[in-house]
C-alpha atoms as one frame of an Amber mdcrd trajectory, in Angstrom:
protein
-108.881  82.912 269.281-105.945  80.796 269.684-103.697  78.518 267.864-105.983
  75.405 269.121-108.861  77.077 268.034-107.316  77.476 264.388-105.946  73.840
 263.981-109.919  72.859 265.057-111.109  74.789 261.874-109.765  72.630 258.674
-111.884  75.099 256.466-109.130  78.059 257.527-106.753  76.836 254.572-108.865
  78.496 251.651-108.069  81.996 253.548-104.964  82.444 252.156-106.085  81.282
 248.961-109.119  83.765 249.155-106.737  86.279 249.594-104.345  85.472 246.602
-107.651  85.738 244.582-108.572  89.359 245.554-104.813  90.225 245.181-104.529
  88.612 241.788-107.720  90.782 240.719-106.407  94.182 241.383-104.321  94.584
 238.059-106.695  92.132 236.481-109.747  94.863 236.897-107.371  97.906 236.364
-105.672  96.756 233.234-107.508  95.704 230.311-104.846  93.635 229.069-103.728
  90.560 230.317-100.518  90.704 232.506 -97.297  90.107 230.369 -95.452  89.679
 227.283 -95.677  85.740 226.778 -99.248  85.849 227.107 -99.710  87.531 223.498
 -98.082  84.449 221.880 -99.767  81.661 224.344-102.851  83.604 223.466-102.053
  83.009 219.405-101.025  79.242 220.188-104.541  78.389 221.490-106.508  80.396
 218.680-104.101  78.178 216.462-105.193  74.937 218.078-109.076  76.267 218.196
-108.721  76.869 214.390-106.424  74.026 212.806-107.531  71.751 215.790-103.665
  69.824 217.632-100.700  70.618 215.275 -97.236  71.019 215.605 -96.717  73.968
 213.173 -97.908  77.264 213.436 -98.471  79.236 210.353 -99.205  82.468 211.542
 -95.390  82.422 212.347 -92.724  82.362 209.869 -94.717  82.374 206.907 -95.250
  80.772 204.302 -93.464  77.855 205.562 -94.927  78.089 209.568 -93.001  77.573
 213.108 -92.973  74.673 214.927 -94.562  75.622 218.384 -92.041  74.074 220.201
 -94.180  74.189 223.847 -96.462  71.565 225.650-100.411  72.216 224.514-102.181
  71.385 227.707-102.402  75.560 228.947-103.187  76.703 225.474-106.274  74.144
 224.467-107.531  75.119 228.188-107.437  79.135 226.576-109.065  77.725 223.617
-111.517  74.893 225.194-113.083  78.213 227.790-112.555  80.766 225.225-114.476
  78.652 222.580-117.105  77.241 225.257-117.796  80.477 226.905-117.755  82.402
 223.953-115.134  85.336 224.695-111.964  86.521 223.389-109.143  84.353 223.951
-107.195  87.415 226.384-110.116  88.178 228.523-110.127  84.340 228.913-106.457
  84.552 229.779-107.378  87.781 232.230-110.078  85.693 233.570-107.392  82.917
 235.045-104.947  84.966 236.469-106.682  85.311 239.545-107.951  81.889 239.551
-104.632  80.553 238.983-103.225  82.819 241.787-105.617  81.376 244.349-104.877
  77.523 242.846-101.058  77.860 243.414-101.746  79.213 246.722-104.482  76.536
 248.000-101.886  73.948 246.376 -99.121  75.145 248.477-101.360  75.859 251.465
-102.819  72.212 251.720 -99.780  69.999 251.252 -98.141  72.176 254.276-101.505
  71.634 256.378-101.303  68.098 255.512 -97.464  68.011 256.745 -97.715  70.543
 259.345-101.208  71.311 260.314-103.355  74.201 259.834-101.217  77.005 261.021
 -98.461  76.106 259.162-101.113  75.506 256.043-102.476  79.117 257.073 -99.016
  80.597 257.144 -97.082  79.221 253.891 -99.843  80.118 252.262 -99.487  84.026
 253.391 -96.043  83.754 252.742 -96.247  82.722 249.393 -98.113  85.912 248.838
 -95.158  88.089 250.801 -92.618  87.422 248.430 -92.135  89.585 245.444 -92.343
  86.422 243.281 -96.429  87.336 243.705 -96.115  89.545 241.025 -94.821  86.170
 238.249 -97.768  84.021 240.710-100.891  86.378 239.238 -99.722  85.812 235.082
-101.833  83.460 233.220 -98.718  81.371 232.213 -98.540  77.903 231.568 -95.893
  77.673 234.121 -98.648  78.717 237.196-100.940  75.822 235.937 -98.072  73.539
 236.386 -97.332  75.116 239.698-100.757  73.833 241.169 -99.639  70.469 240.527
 -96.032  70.411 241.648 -96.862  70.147 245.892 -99.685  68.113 245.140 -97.637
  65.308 243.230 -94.254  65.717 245.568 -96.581  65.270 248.502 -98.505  62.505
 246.833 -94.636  60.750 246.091 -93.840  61.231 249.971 -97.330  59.378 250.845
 -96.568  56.833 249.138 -93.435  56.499 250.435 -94.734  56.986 254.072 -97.816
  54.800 254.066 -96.379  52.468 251.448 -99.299  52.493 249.218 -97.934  52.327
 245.084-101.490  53.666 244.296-100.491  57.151 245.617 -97.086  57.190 243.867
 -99.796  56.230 240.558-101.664  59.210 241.235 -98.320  61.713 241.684 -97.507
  60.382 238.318-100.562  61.398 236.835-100.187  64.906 237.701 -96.451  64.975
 236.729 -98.047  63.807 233.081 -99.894  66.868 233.296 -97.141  69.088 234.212
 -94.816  67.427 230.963 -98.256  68.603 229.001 -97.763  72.353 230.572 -94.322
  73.510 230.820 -90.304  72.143 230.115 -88.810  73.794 233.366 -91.439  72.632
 235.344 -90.925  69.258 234.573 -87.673  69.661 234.718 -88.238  70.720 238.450
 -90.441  68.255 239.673 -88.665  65.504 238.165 -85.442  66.021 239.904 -87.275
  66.595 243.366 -88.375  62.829 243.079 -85.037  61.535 242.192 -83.267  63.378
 244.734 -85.796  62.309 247.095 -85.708  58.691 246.103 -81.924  59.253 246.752
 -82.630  60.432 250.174 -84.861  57.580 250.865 -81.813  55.200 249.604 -79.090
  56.695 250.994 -80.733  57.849 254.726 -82.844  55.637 255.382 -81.447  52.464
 253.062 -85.268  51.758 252.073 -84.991  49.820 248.834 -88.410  49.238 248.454
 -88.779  52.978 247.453 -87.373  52.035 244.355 -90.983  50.476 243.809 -92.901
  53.836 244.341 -90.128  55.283 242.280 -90.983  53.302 239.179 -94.946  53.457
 240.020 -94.478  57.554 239.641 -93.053  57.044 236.456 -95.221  54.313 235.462
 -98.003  55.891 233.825 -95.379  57.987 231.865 -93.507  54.782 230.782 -96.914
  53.112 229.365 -97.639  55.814 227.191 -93.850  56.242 225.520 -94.083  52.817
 225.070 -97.614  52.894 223.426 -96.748  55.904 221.316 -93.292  54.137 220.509
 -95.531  51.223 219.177 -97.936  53.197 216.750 -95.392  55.333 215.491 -93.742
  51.927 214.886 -96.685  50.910 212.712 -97.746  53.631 211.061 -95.186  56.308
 211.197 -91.754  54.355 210.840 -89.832  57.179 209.011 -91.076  59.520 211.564
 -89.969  56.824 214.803 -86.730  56.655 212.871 -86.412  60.609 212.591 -87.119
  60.899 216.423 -84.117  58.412 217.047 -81.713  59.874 215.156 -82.406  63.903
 215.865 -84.383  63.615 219.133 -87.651  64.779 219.595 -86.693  68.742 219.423
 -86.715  67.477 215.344 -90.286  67.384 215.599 -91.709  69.209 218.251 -89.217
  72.402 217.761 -89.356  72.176 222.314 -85.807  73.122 223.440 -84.475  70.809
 225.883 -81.813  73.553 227.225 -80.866  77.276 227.267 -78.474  79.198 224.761
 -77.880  81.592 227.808 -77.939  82.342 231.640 -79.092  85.021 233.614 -78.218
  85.010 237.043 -79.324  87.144 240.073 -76.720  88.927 242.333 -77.502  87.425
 246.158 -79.410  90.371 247.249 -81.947  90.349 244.468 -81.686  86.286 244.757
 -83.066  86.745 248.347 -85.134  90.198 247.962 -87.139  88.140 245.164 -88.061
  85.754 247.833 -89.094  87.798 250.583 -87.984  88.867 254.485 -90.753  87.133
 256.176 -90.265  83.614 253.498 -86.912  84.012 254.521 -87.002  84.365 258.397
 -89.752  81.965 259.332 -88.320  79.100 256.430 -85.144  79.112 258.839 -86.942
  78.838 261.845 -88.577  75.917 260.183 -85.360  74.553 259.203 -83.656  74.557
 262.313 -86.412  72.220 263.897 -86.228  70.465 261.038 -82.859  69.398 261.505
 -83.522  68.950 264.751 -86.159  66.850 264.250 -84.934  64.601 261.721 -88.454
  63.285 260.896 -88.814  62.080 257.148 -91.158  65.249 256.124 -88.515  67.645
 257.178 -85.851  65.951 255.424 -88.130  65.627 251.923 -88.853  69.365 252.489
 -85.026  70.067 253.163 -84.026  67.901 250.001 -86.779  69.882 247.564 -85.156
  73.295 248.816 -81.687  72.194 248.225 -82.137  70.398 244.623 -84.018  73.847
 244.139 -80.965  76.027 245.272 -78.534  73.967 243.170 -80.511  73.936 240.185
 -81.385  77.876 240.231 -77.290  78.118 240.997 -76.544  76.086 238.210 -75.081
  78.635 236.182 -71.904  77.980 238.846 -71.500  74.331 237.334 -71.422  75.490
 233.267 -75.282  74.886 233.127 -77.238  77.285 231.265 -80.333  78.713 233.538
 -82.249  81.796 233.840 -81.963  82.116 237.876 -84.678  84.247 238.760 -87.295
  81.425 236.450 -86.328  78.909 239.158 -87.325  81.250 241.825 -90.804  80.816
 242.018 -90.267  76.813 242.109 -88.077  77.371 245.349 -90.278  79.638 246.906
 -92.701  76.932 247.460 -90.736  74.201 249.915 -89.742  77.491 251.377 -92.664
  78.661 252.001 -94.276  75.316 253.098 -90.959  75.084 255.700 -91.823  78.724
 256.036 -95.353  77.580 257.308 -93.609  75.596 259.766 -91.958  77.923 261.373
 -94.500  79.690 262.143 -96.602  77.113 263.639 -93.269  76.406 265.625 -93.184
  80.349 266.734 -97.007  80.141 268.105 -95.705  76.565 269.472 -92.806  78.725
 271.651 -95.327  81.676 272.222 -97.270  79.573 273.683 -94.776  77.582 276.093
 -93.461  80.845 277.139 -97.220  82.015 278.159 -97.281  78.745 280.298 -94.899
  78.929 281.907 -95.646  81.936 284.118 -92.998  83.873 284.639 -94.668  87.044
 282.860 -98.689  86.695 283.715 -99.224  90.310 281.984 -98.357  88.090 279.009
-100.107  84.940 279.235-103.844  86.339 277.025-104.050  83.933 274.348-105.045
  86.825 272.077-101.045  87.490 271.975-100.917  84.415 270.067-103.973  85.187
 267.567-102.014  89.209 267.402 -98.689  87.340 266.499-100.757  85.392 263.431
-102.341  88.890 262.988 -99.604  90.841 261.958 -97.929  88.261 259.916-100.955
  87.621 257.482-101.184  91.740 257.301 -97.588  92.093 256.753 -97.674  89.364
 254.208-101.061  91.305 252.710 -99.361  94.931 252.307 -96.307  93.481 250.886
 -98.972  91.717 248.087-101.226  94.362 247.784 -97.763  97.315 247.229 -96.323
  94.679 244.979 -99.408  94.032 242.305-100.372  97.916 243.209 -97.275  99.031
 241.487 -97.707 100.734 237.738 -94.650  98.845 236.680 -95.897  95.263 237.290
 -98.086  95.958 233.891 -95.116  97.290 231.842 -92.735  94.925 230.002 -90.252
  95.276 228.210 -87.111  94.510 225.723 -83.448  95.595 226.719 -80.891  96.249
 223.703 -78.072  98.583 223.236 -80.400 101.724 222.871 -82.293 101.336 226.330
 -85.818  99.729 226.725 -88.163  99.353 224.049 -91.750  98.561 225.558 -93.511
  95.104 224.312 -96.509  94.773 226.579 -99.185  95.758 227.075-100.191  96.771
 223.466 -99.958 100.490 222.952-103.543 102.555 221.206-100.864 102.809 218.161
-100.663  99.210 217.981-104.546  98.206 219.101-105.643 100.918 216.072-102.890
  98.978 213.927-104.098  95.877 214.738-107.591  97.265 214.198-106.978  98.123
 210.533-105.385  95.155 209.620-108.361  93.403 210.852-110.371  95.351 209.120
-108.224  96.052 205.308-105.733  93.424 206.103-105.712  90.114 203.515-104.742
  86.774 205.811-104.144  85.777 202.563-100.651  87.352 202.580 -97.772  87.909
 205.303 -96.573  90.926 206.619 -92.756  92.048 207.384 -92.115  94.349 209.897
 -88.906  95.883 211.906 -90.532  95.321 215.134 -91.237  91.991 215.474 -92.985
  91.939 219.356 -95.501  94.180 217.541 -95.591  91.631 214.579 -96.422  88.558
 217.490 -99.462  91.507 218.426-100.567  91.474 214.937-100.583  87.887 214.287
-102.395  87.428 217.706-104.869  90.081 217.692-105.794  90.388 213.588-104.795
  87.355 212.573-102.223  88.178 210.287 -99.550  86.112 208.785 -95.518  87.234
 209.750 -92.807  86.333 207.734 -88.962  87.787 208.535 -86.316  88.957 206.694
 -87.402  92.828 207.472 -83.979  94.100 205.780 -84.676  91.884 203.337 -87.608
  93.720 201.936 -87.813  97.496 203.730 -85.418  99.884 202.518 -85.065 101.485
 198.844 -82.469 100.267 197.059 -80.847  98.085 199.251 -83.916  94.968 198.662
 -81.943  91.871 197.382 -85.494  90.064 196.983 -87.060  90.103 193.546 -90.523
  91.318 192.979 -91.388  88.083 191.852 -89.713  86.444 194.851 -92.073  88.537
 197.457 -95.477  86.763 195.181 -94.436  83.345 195.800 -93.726  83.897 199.283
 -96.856  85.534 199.678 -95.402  88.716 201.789 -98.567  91.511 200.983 -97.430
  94.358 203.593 -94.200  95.615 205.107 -94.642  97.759 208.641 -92.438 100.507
 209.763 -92.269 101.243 213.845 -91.384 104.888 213.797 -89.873 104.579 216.912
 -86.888 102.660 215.815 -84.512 105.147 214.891 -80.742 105.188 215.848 -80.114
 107.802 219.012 -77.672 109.601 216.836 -78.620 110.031 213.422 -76.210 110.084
 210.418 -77.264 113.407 208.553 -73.950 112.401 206.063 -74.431 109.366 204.664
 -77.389 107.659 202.874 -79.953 106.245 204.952 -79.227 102.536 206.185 -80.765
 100.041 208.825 -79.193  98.367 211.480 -80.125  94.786 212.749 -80.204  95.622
 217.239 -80.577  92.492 219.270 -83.303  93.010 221.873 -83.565  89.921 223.927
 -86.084  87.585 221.639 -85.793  89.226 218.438 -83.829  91.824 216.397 -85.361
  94.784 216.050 -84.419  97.342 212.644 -83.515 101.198 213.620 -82.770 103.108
 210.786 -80.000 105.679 210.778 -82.755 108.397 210.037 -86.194 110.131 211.397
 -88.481 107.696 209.544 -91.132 109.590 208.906 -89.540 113.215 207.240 -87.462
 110.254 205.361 -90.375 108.120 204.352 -90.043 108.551 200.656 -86.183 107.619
 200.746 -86.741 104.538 202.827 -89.870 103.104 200.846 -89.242 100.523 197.880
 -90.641 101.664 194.469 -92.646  98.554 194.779 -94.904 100.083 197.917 -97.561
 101.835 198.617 -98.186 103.972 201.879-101.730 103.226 202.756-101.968 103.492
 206.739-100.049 105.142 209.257-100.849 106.434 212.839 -98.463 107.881 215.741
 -96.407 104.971 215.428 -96.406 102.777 212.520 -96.854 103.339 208.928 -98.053
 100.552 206.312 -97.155  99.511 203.171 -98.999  97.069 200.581 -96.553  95.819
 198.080 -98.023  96.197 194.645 -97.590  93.060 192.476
């Protein structure tokens, strides 16, 4: 079999994408859990919409009062449209798309670099996407991996519009990038600034002003419906149009349009992230690239470098979580990536021809070379997802790690009894608060906060009466929280440790010999297992 063979068989595409499927359902059979932390509260976000039907506020969150959700809906009412269709629990639903995201992303990227480069490079970008370690992000059922699928498929659809000048393909790019502003901030964060930078390119390089027409027919779906929803809420929600203007639309959607922090990645773990083989064959790519100058290699060259700025952006004062932007770089890589290796069997080929070593002139060195690139790529997907910590996840404070996913028994059995005894009716309070997302997830169960406000015996500043009108029925103790050190001296006391998303509350003592010190005289013990104990609060 040889390279002419593969580009003759179209079909050859979905292999890589077949292969991202059984690699995505390796931990999906082992584990019973979904992969991941965010899950458990995109999982409660759906059963939210399911219940209450589209609504900003959430009430299992912050009770009595409810959070605003503050994230696009699209991902979560496709949890609740199969969950409530099919008739299964909202996280096997969300177990059920990893894989079938997986293999979406990977088609995605796969067919916009056959449609650039030809099979072998459609064959080979797709591999490549699953020989980076970012495969391990590429298998969770995030909202974030639906807008993935999209991303390619809209900056391609942008560049054929461009290329063929037809405005109705620019249309159609738009529509998807509507569906990526229903899925995920970052993402359309992403693909927006690939199409400006590329409209740039198209102004700047090759001085084609008509682009500016495909550049407003992208957007032009998007503009229709601001202006229609501008309209109503002029009619029949003025105070709320007005509140929009004035505060923005964070006001009243609670969706953060920037970070309070940055992570970066040091260079080696910036390129280890995105893989050897992504790495060496995306270069090889780019150097034809360059040398080729043609307008496909330049859009490609563009998306990787807006990519690279905007995952570096920490350098400029801009807030960004580097390794996040990874996975939205590793795909123009990985597509140039794809090139390169078509442009490898390309040179293995010339160098066959042109006789000057006949012991290597079998066009099965050619079909070996593909060979061992697609298995390389394979074992590096197969060690990656194979690996016991891919299912592990957890919180960093000053103490160490404290574990948030999957659910431990202690918390399933918790979540179990409140399920069972718990009354929805009233809010708990608890010092772990990535166990109180569980609970509200899993049982249902309103969570309020203010933990120290509530939890420890003489040191409540919250009347009895206070607790009724908010409603808050049960306070939860993780026994797990205790300061390393304990103070044997003084009186027991809790501590407030910051632990990435939340606070968690260690107390300065083992909880359980001190139980009867710690509890308010207004609670009653009535659960506890390895982990957690319970409290009702009698009023």
């Amino acid at each position: 079999m040889d390279h002419t063979s593969i580009n003759s068989r179209k079909y050859l595409i979905l292999i890589p994408a077949i292969a991202a499927l059984i690699i995505a359902l390796i931990p999906t059979l082992k584990y019973q859990w979904p992969l991941g932390w965010d899950i458990i509260y995109h999982v409660q976000y759906a059963q939210v919409y399911a219940h209450y039907g589209f609504t900003l506020i959430n009430p299992l969150l912050n009770a009595p009062v409810g959070q605003k959700i503050g994230y696009p809906p699209l991902f979560h009412f496709l949890i609740a449209a199969m969950g409530t269709g099919l008739g299964i629990d909202f996280f096997q639903v969300a177990r059920l798309l990893q894989p079938l995201l997986a293999m979406a992303i990977v088609l995605s990227v796969s067919y916009v670099a056959y449609k650039l480069y030809g099979e072998i490079a459609g064959i080979g970008a797709g591999f490549l996407m699953l020989s980076s370690m970012l495969v391990e992000r590429m298998i969770l059922a995030l909202p974030e991996n639906l807008a993935l699928i999209f991303i390619p498929l809209a900056v391609y659809l942008y560049y054929r519009s461009i290329q063929d000048k037809k405005l109705k393909m620019a249309i159609l790019g738009g529509l998807l990038f509507i569906l990526v502003i229903g899925t995920h901030q970052a993402a359309t964060l992403c693909l927006g600034l690939t199409i400006i930078t590329i409209t740039l390119m198209e102004l700047v390089v090759y001085r084609d002003f008509k682009v500016l027409g495909n550049f407003v027919s992208f957007f032009l779906l998007l503009m229709g419906i601001v202006i229609a929803g501008v309209v109503a809420l002029q009619i029949f929600a003025p105070e709320l149009l007005q509140t929009i203007m004035q505060q923005g639309i964070s006001a009243l959607t609670g969706m953060s349009t920037s970070l309070d922090y940055s992570r970066s990645l040091g260079i080696y773990s910036y390129l280890g992230n995105i893989g050897v083989l992504v790495l060496i064959f995306s270069v090889i790519g780019a150097v034809f690239a360059l040398k080729n100058h043609r307008r496909k290699d330049n859009l490609i060259l563009v998306w990787i470098m807006v990519m690279i700025i905007l995952s570096n952006a920490y350098l400029l004062g801009v807030n960004v979580i580097t390794y996040r932007v990874l996975i939205y770089l590793l795909i123009p890589l990985s597509i140039l990536g794809g090139y390169g290796i078509k442009i490898s069997c390309c040179k293995i080929k010339e160098y066959q021809e042109s006789g000057k070593y006949p012991r290597f002139s079998s066009p099965n060195i050619r079909a070996g070379f593909l060979v061992v690139i697609l298995a390389i790529s394979m074992l590096s997907a197969v060690l990656t997802v194979t690996d016991p910590d891919i299912a592990v996840y957890s919180a960093k404070n000053e103490f160490g790690k404290v574990q948030i996913a999957p659910p431990s028994d202690s918390e399933v059995d918790l979540a179990n009894w409140f399920r069972e005894n718990g009354n929805q009716s009233r809010s708990l309070v608890i010092s772990n608060q990535f166990t109180g997302m569980f609970l509200a997830t899993e049982a249902g169960m309103p969570l309020s906060y203010g933990f120290a406000h509530y939890a420890l015996k003489n040191h409540t500043d919250t009347p009895l009466l206070r607790l009724k009108e908010i409603n808050v029925g049960y306070l939860v103790y993780d026994k797990n929280l205790v300061l390393p050190a304990e103070d044997k001296d003084n009186p027991i006391y809790m501590r407030s440790i910051n632990s990435e998303f939340f606070s968690l509350y260690y107390f300065s003592k083992n909880i359980t010999q001190n139980f009867p010190e710690i509890k308010p005289d207004y609670a009653t013990k009535v659960y506890e297992n390895d982990d957690f104990i319970v409290c009702t609060i009698d009023y």
